[in-house]
KEDREN-156288 format. One record per atom (N, C-alpha, C): y, z, x; residue in three letters. Coordinates in steps of 0.05 Angstrom, whole numbers, padded with zeros to 5 digits, always signed. Each point is the difference from the previous one (the first is absolute). Example, Ala and Ser with C-alpha at 12.3 -4.5 7.8 and 13.67 -1.06 7.14 Angstrom:
2
-00114+00156+00264Ala +00024+00000-00018Ala +00024+00000+00018Ala +00021-00014-00007Ser +00024+00001+00016Ser +00022+00014-00015Ser 
! end
This chain:
259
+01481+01094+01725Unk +00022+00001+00019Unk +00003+00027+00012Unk +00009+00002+00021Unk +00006+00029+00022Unk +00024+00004-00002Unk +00004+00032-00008Unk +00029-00004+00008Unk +00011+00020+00030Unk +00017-00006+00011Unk -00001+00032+00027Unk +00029+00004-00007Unk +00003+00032-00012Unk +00017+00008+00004Unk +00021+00000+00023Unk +00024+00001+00008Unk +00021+00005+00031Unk +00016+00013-00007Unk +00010+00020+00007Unk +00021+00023+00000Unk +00013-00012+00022Unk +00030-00007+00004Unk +00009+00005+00021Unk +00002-00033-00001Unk -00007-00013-00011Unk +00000-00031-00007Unk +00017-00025+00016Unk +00028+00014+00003Unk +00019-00013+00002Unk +00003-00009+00030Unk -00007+00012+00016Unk +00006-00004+00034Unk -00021+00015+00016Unk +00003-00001+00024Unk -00012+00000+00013Unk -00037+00006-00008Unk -00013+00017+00009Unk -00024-00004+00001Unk -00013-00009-00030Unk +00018+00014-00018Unk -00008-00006-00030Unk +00000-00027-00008Unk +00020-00011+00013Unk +00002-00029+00000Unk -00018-00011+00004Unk -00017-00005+00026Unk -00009+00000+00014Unk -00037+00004-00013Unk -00006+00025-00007Unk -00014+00001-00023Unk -00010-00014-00030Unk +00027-00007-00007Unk +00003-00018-00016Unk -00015-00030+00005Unk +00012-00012+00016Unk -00011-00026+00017Unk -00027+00006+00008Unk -00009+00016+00009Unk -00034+00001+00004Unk -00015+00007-00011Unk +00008+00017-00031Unk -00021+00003-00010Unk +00007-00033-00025Unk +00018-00006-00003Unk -00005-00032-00011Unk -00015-00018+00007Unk +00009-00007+00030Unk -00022-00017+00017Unk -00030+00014-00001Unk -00007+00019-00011Unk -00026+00007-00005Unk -00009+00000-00019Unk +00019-00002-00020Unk -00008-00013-00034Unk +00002+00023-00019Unk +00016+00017+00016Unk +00021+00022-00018Unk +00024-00013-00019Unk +00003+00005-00032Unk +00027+00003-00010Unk +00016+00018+00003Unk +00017+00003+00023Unk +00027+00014+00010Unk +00007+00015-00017Unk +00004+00035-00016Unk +00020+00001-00016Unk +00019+00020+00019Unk +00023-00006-00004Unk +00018+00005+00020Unk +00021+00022-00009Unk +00005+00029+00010Unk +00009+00013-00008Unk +00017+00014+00025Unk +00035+00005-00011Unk +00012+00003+00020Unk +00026+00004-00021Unk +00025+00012+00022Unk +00020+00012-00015Unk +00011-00037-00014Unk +00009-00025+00033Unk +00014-00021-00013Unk -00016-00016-00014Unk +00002-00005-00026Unk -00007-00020-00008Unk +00012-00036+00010Unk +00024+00004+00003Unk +00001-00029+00018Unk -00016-00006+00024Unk -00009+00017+00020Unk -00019-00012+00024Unk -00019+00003-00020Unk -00010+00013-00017Unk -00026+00000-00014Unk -00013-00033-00012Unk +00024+00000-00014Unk -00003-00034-00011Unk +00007-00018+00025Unk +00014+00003+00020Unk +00004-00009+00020Unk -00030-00014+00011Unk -00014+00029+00014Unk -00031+00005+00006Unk -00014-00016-00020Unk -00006+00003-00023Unk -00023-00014-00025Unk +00005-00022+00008Unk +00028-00013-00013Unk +00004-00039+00015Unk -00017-00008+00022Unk +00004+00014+00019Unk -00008-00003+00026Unk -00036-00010+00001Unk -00002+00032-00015Unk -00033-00001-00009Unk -00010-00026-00009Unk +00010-00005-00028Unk -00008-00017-00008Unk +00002-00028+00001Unk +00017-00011+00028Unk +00004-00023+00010Unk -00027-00001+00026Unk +00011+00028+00014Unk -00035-00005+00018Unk -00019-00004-00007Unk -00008+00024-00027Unk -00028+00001+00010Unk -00013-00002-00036Unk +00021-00004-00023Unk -00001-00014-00027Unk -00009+00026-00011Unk +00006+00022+00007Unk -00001+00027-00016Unk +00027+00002-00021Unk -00009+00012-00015Unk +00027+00007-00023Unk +00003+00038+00001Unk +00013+00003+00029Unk +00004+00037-00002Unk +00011+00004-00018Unk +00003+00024-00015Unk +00006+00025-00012Unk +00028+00014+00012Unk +00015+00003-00015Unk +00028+00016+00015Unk +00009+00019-00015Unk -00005+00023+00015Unk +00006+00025-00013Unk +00029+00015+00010Unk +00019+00003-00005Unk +00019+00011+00009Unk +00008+00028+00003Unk -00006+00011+00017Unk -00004+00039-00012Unk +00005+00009+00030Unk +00024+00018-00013Unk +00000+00018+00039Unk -00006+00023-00003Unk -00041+00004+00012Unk -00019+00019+00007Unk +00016+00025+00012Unk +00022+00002+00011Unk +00008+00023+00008Unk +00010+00010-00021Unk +00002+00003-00028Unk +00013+00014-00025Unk -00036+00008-00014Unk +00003+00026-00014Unk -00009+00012-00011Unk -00009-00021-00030Unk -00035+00001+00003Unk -00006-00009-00017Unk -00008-00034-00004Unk +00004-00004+00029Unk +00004-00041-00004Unk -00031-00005+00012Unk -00016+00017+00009Unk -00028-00016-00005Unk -00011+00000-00019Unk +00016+00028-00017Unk -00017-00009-00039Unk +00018-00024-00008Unk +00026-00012+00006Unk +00006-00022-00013Unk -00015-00021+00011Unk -00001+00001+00024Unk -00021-00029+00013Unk -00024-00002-00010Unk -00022+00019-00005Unk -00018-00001-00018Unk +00003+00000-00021Unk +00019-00003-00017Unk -00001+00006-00026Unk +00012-00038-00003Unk +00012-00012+00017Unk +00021-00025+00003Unk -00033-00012+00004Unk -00028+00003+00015Unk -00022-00012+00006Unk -00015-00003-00024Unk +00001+00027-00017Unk -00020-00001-00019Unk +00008-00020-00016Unk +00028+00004-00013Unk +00012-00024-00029Unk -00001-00021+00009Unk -00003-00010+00032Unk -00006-00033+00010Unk -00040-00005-00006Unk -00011+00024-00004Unk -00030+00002-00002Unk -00009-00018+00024Unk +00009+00027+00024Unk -00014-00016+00021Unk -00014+00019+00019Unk -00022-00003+00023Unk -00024+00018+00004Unk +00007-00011+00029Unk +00011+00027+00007Unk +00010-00003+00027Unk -00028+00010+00024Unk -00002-00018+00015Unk -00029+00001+00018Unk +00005+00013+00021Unk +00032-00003+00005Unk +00001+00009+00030Unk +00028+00010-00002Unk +00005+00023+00014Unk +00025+00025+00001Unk +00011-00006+00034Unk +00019-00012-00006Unk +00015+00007+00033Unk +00020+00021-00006Unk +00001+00025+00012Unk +00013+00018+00003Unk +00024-00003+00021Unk +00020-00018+00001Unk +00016-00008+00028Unk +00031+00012+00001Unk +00005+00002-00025Unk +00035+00012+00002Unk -00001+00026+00004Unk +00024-00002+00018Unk +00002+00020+00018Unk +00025+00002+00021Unk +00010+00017+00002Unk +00024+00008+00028Unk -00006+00028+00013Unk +00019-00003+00018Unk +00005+00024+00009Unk +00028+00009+00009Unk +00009+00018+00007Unk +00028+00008+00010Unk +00004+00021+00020Unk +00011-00018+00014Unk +00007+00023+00033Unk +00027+00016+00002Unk -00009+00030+00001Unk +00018+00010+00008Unk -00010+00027+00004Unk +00015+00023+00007Unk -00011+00022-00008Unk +00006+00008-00034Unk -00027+00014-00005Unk -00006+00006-00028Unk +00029+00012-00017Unk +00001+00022+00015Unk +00029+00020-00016Unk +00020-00022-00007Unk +00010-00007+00025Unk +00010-00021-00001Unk +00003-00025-00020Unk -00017-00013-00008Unk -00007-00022-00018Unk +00010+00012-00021Unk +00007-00014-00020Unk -00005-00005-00036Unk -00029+00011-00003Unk +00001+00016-00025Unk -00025+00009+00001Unk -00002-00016-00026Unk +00019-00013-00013Unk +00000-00019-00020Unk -00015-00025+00006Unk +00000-00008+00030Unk -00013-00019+00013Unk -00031+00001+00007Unk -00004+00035+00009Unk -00021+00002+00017Unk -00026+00002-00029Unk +00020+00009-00024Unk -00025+00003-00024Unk -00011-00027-00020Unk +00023-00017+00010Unk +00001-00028-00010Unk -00024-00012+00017Unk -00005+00007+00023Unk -00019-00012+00019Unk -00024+00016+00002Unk -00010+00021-00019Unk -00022+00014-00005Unk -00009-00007-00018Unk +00017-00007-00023Unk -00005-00020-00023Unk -00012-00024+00001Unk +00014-00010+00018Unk -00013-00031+00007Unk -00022+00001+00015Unk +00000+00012+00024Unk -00023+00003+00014Unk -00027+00009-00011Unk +00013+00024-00011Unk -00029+00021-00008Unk -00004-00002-00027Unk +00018+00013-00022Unk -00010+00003-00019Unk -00010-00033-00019Unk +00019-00016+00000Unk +00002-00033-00012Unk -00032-00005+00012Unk -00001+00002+00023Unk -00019-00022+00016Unk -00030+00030-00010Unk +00001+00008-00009Unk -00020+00021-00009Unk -00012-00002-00031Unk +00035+00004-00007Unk -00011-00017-00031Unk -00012-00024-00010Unk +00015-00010+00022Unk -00010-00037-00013Unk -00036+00004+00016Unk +00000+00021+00011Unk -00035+00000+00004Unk -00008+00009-00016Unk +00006+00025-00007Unk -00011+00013-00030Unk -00006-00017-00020Unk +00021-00013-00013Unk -00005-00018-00021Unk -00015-00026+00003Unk -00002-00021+00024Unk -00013-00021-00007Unk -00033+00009+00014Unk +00004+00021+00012Unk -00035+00005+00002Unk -00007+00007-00026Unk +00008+00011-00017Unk -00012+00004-00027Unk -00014-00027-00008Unk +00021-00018+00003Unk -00018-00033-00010Unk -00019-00007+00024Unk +00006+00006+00015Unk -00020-00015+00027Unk -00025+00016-00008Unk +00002+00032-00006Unk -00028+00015-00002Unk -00012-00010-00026Unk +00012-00012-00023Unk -00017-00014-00023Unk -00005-00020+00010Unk +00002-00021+00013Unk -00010-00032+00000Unk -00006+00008+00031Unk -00009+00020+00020Unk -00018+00003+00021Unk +00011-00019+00016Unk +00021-00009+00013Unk +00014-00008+00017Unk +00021+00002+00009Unk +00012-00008+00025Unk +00027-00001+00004Unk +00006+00006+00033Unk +00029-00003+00009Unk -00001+00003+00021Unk +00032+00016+00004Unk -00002+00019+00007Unk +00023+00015+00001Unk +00014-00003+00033Unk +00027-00009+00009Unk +00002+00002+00026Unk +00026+00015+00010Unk -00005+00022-00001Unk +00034+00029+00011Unk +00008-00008+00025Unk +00024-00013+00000Unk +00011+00000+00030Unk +00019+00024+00010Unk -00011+00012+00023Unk +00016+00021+00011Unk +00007-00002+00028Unk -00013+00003+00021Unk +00019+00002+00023Unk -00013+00017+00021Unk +00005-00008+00028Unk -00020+00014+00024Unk +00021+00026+00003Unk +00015+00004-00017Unk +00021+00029-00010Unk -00023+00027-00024Unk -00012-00023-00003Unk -00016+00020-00017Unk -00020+00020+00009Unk +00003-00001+00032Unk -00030+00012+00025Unk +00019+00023+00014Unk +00030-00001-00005Unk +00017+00028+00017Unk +00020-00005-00020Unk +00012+00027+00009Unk +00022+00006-00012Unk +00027-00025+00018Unk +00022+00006-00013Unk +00019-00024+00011Unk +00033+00010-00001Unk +00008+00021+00017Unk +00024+00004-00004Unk +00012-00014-00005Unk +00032+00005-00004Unk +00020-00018-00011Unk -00007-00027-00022Unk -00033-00002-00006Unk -00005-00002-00034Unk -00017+00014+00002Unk -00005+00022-00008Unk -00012+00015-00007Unk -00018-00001-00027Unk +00022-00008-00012Unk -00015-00003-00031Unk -00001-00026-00003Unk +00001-00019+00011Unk -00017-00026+00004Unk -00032+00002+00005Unk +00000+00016+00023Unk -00019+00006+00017Unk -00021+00010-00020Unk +00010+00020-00012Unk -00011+00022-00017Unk -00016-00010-00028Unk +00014-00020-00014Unk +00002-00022-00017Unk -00027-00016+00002Unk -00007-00015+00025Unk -00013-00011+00015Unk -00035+00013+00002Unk +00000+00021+00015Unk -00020+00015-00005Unk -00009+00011-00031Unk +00014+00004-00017Unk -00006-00002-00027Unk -00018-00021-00004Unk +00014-00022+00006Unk -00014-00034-00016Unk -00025+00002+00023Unk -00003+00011+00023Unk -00023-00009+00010Unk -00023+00019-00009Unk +00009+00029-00005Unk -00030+00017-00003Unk -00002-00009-00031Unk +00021-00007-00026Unk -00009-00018-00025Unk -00014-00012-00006Unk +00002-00022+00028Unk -00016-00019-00006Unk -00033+00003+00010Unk -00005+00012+00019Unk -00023+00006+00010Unk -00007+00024-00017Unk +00006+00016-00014Unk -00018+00012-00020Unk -00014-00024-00032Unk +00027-00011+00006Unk -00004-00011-00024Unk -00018-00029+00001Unk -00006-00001+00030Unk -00015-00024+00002Unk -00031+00016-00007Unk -00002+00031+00009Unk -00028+00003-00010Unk -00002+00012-00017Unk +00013+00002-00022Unk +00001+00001-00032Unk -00007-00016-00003Unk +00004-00026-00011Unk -00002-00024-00014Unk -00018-00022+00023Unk -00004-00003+00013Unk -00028-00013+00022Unk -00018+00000-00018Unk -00020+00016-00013Unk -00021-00007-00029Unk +00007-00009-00016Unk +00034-00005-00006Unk +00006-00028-00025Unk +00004-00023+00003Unk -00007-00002+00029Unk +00001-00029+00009Unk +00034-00009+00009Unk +00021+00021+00006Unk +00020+00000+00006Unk -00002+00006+00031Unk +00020-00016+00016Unk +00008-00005+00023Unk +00033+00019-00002Unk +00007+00029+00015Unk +00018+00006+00007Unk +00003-00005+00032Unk +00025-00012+00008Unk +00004-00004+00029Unk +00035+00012+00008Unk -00002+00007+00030Unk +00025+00013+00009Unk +00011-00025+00021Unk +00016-00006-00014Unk +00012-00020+00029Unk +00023+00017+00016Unk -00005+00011+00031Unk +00021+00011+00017Unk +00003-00010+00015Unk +00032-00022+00000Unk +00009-00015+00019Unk +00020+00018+00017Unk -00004-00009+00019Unk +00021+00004+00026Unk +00028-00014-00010Unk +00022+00007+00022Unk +00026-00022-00003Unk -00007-00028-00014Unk +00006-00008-00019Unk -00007-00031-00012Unk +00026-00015-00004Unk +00014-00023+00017Unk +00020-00011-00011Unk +00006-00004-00026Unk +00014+00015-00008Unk +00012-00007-00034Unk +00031+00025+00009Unk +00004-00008-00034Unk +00026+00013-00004Unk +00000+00031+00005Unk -00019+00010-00001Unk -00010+00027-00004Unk +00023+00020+00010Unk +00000-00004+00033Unk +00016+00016+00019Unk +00032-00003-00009Unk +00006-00024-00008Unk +00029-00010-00005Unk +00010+00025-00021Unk -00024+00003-00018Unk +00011+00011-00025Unk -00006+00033+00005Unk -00015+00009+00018Unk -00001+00020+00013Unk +00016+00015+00010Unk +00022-00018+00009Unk +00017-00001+00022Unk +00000+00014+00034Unk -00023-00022+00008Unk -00016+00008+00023Unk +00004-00011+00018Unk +00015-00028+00004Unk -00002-00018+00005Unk +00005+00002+00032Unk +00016+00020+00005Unk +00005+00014+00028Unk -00016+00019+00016Unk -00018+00003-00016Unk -00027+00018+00011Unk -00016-00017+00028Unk -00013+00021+00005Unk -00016-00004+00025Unk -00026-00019-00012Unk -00006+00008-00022Unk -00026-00006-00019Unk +00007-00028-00008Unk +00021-00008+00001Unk +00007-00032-00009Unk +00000-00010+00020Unk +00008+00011+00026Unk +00013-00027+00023Unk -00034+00010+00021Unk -00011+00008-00007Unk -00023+00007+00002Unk -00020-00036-00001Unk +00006-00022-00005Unk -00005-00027-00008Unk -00026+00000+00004Unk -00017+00007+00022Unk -00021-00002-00001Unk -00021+00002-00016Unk +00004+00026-00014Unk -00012+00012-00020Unk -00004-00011-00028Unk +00024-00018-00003Unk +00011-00014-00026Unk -00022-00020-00004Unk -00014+00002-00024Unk -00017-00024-00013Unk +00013-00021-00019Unk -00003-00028+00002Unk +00003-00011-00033Unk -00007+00012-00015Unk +00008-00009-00027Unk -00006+00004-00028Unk -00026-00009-00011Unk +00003-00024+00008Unk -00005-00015-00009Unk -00046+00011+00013Unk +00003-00001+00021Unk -00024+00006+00019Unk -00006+00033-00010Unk +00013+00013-00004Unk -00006+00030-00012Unk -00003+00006-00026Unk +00005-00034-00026Unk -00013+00008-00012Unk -00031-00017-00011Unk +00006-00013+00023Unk -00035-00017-00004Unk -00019+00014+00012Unk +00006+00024+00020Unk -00009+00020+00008Unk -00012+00017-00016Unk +00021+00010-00019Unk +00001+00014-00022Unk -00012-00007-00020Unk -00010-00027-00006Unk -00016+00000-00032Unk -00025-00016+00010Unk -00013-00010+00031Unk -00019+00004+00005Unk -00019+00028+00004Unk +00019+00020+00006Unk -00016+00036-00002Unk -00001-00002-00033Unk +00015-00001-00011Unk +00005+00009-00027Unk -00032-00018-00019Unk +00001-00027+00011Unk -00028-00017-00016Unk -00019+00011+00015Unk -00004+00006+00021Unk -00016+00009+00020Unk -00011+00029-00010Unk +00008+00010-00018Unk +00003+00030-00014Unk -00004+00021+00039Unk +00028-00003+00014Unk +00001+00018+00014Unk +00020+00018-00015Unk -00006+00017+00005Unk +00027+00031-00014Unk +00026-00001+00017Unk -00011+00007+00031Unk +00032-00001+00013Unk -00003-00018+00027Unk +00024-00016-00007Unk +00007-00018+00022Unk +00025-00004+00018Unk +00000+00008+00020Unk +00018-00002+00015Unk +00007-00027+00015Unk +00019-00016-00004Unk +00006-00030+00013Unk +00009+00001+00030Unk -00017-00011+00018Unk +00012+00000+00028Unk -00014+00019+00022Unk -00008-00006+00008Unk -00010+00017+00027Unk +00008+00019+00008Unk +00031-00003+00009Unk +00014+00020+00005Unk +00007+00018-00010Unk +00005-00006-00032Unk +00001+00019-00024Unk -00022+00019+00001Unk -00016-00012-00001Unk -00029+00015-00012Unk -00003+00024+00034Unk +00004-00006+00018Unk -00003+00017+00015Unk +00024+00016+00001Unk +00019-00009-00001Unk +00026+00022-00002Unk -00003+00023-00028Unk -00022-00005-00026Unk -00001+00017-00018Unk -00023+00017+00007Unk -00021-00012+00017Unk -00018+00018+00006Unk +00007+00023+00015Unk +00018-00005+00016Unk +00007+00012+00021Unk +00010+00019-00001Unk +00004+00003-00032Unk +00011+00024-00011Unk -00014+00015-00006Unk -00027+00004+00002Unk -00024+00017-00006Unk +00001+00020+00023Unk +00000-00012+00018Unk +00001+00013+00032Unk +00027+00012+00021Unk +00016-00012-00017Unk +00025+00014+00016Unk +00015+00024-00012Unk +00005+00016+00017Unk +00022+00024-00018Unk +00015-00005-00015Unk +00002+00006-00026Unk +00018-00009-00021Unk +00033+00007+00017Unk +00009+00016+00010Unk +00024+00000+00014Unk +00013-00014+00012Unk -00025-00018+00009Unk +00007-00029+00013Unk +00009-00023-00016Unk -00016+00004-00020Unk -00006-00019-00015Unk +00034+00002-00017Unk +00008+00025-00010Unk +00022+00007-00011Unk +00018-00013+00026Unk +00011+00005+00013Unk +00016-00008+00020Unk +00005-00029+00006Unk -00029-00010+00004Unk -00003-00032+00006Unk +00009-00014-00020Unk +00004+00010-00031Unk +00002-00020-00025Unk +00025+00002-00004Unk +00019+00028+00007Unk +00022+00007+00002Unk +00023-00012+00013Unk -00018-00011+00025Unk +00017-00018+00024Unk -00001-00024-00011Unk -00023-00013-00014Unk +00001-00026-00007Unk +00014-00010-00027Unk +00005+00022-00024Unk +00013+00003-00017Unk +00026-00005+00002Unk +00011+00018+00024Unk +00030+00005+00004Unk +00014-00031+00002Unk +00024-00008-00004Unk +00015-00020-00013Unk +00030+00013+00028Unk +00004-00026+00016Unk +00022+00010+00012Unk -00016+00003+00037Unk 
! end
């Protein structure tokens, strides 16, 4: 039996994740702060597609909860094949400004959690010479991003992580991949509180979920390292190689702003 780990389990893309790596003959284990959508989600699972997920209840933004999620994997004695790296926020505002109670809660979750939980289950993936690791970050991770700044910042972490770490472990028969989506309909922005930004009413730009992450775990089986979803995306991050970062600061600034 397979199992694919999901961070972020409960809604949007994680959700979403959930449902496709089942229909591919993944056992779901599902990890997220609610346990009610959790068991919610598994039902679901296992009326579609006759999986029996895993429900782990743990909110990754506290200190220490990817050693409980691994440690909640090991006493089930189970040999997790595949790592979705998906929980995640961000928060708009200026930095000073913000809770910095907030902004370190979201370095936690972002960076350090989604780091650990690599640390530790590559240990098992590098003994049994497989696995498939998949970090989702964001076409935020190619410039900086005023008014989130440390979203932005967060972001670029998980992408140069994963691309070192995809050529570390490549001779153990491990697959590390970067998924950097553009705007993706989900809750994301709501909880952001973006929702008035230029970057949201921006519609065009906006992908399903659902299409960004079949996107996402075709690069990921495909053993591509970084994948950008969308056309437009992928040229709007290149584009950052070649343009004055001043621009680039300004342009993300205008699209950030809320109001």
């Amino acid at each position: 039996m397979k199992y694919a780990l999901i961070t972020g389990a409960s809604t949007g893309l994680g959700k979403d994740f959930a449902h496709s790596l089942a229909k591919k003959g993944y056992t779901p284990i599902l990890v997220a702060r609610s346990a009610d959508r959790l068991k919610s989600l598994a039902s679901e699972l296992k009326q579609k597609y006759g999986v029996e997920g895993v429900v782990i209840a743990e909110d990754l933004s506290l200190p220490n909860a990817a050693e409980k999620v691994y440690k909640a994997v090991k006493k089930l004695k189970i040999n997790v094949n595949c790592l979705i790296n998906n929980a995640g926020y961000g928060l708009n505002g200026e930095f000073h400004k913000n809770s910095f109670s907030e902004e370190s809660k979201m370095i936690q979750l972002n960076v350090t959690t989604l780091a650990e939980l690599c640390h530790l289950f590559l240990q098992d993936m590098v003994t049994s010479k497989e696995g498939f690791i998949l970090n989702v970050a964001s076409t935020a991770a190619f410039q900086p991003g005023p008014l989130m700044t440390n979203y932005y910042a967060t972001k670029a972490y998980v992408l140069s992580l994963s691309e070192g770490l995809a050529e570390e472990v490549s001779d153990y028969g491990i697959t590390v991949s970067c998924l950097c989506p553009g705007p993706t309909r989900t809750e994301f922005f709501e909880r952001a509180n973006m929702s008035g930004s230029k970057l949201v009413k921006s519609s065009f730009l906006a992908m399903n979920s659902q299409d960004v992450v079949e996107i996402g775990l075709k690069a990921l089986f495909a053993k591509r390292v970084v994948k950008i979803p969308g056309f437009i995306n992928f040229l709007l991050a290149e584009s950052v190689r070649i343009t004055p970062r001043i621009i680039i600061r300004k342009i993300a600034k205008s699209l950030n702003k809320v109001g």
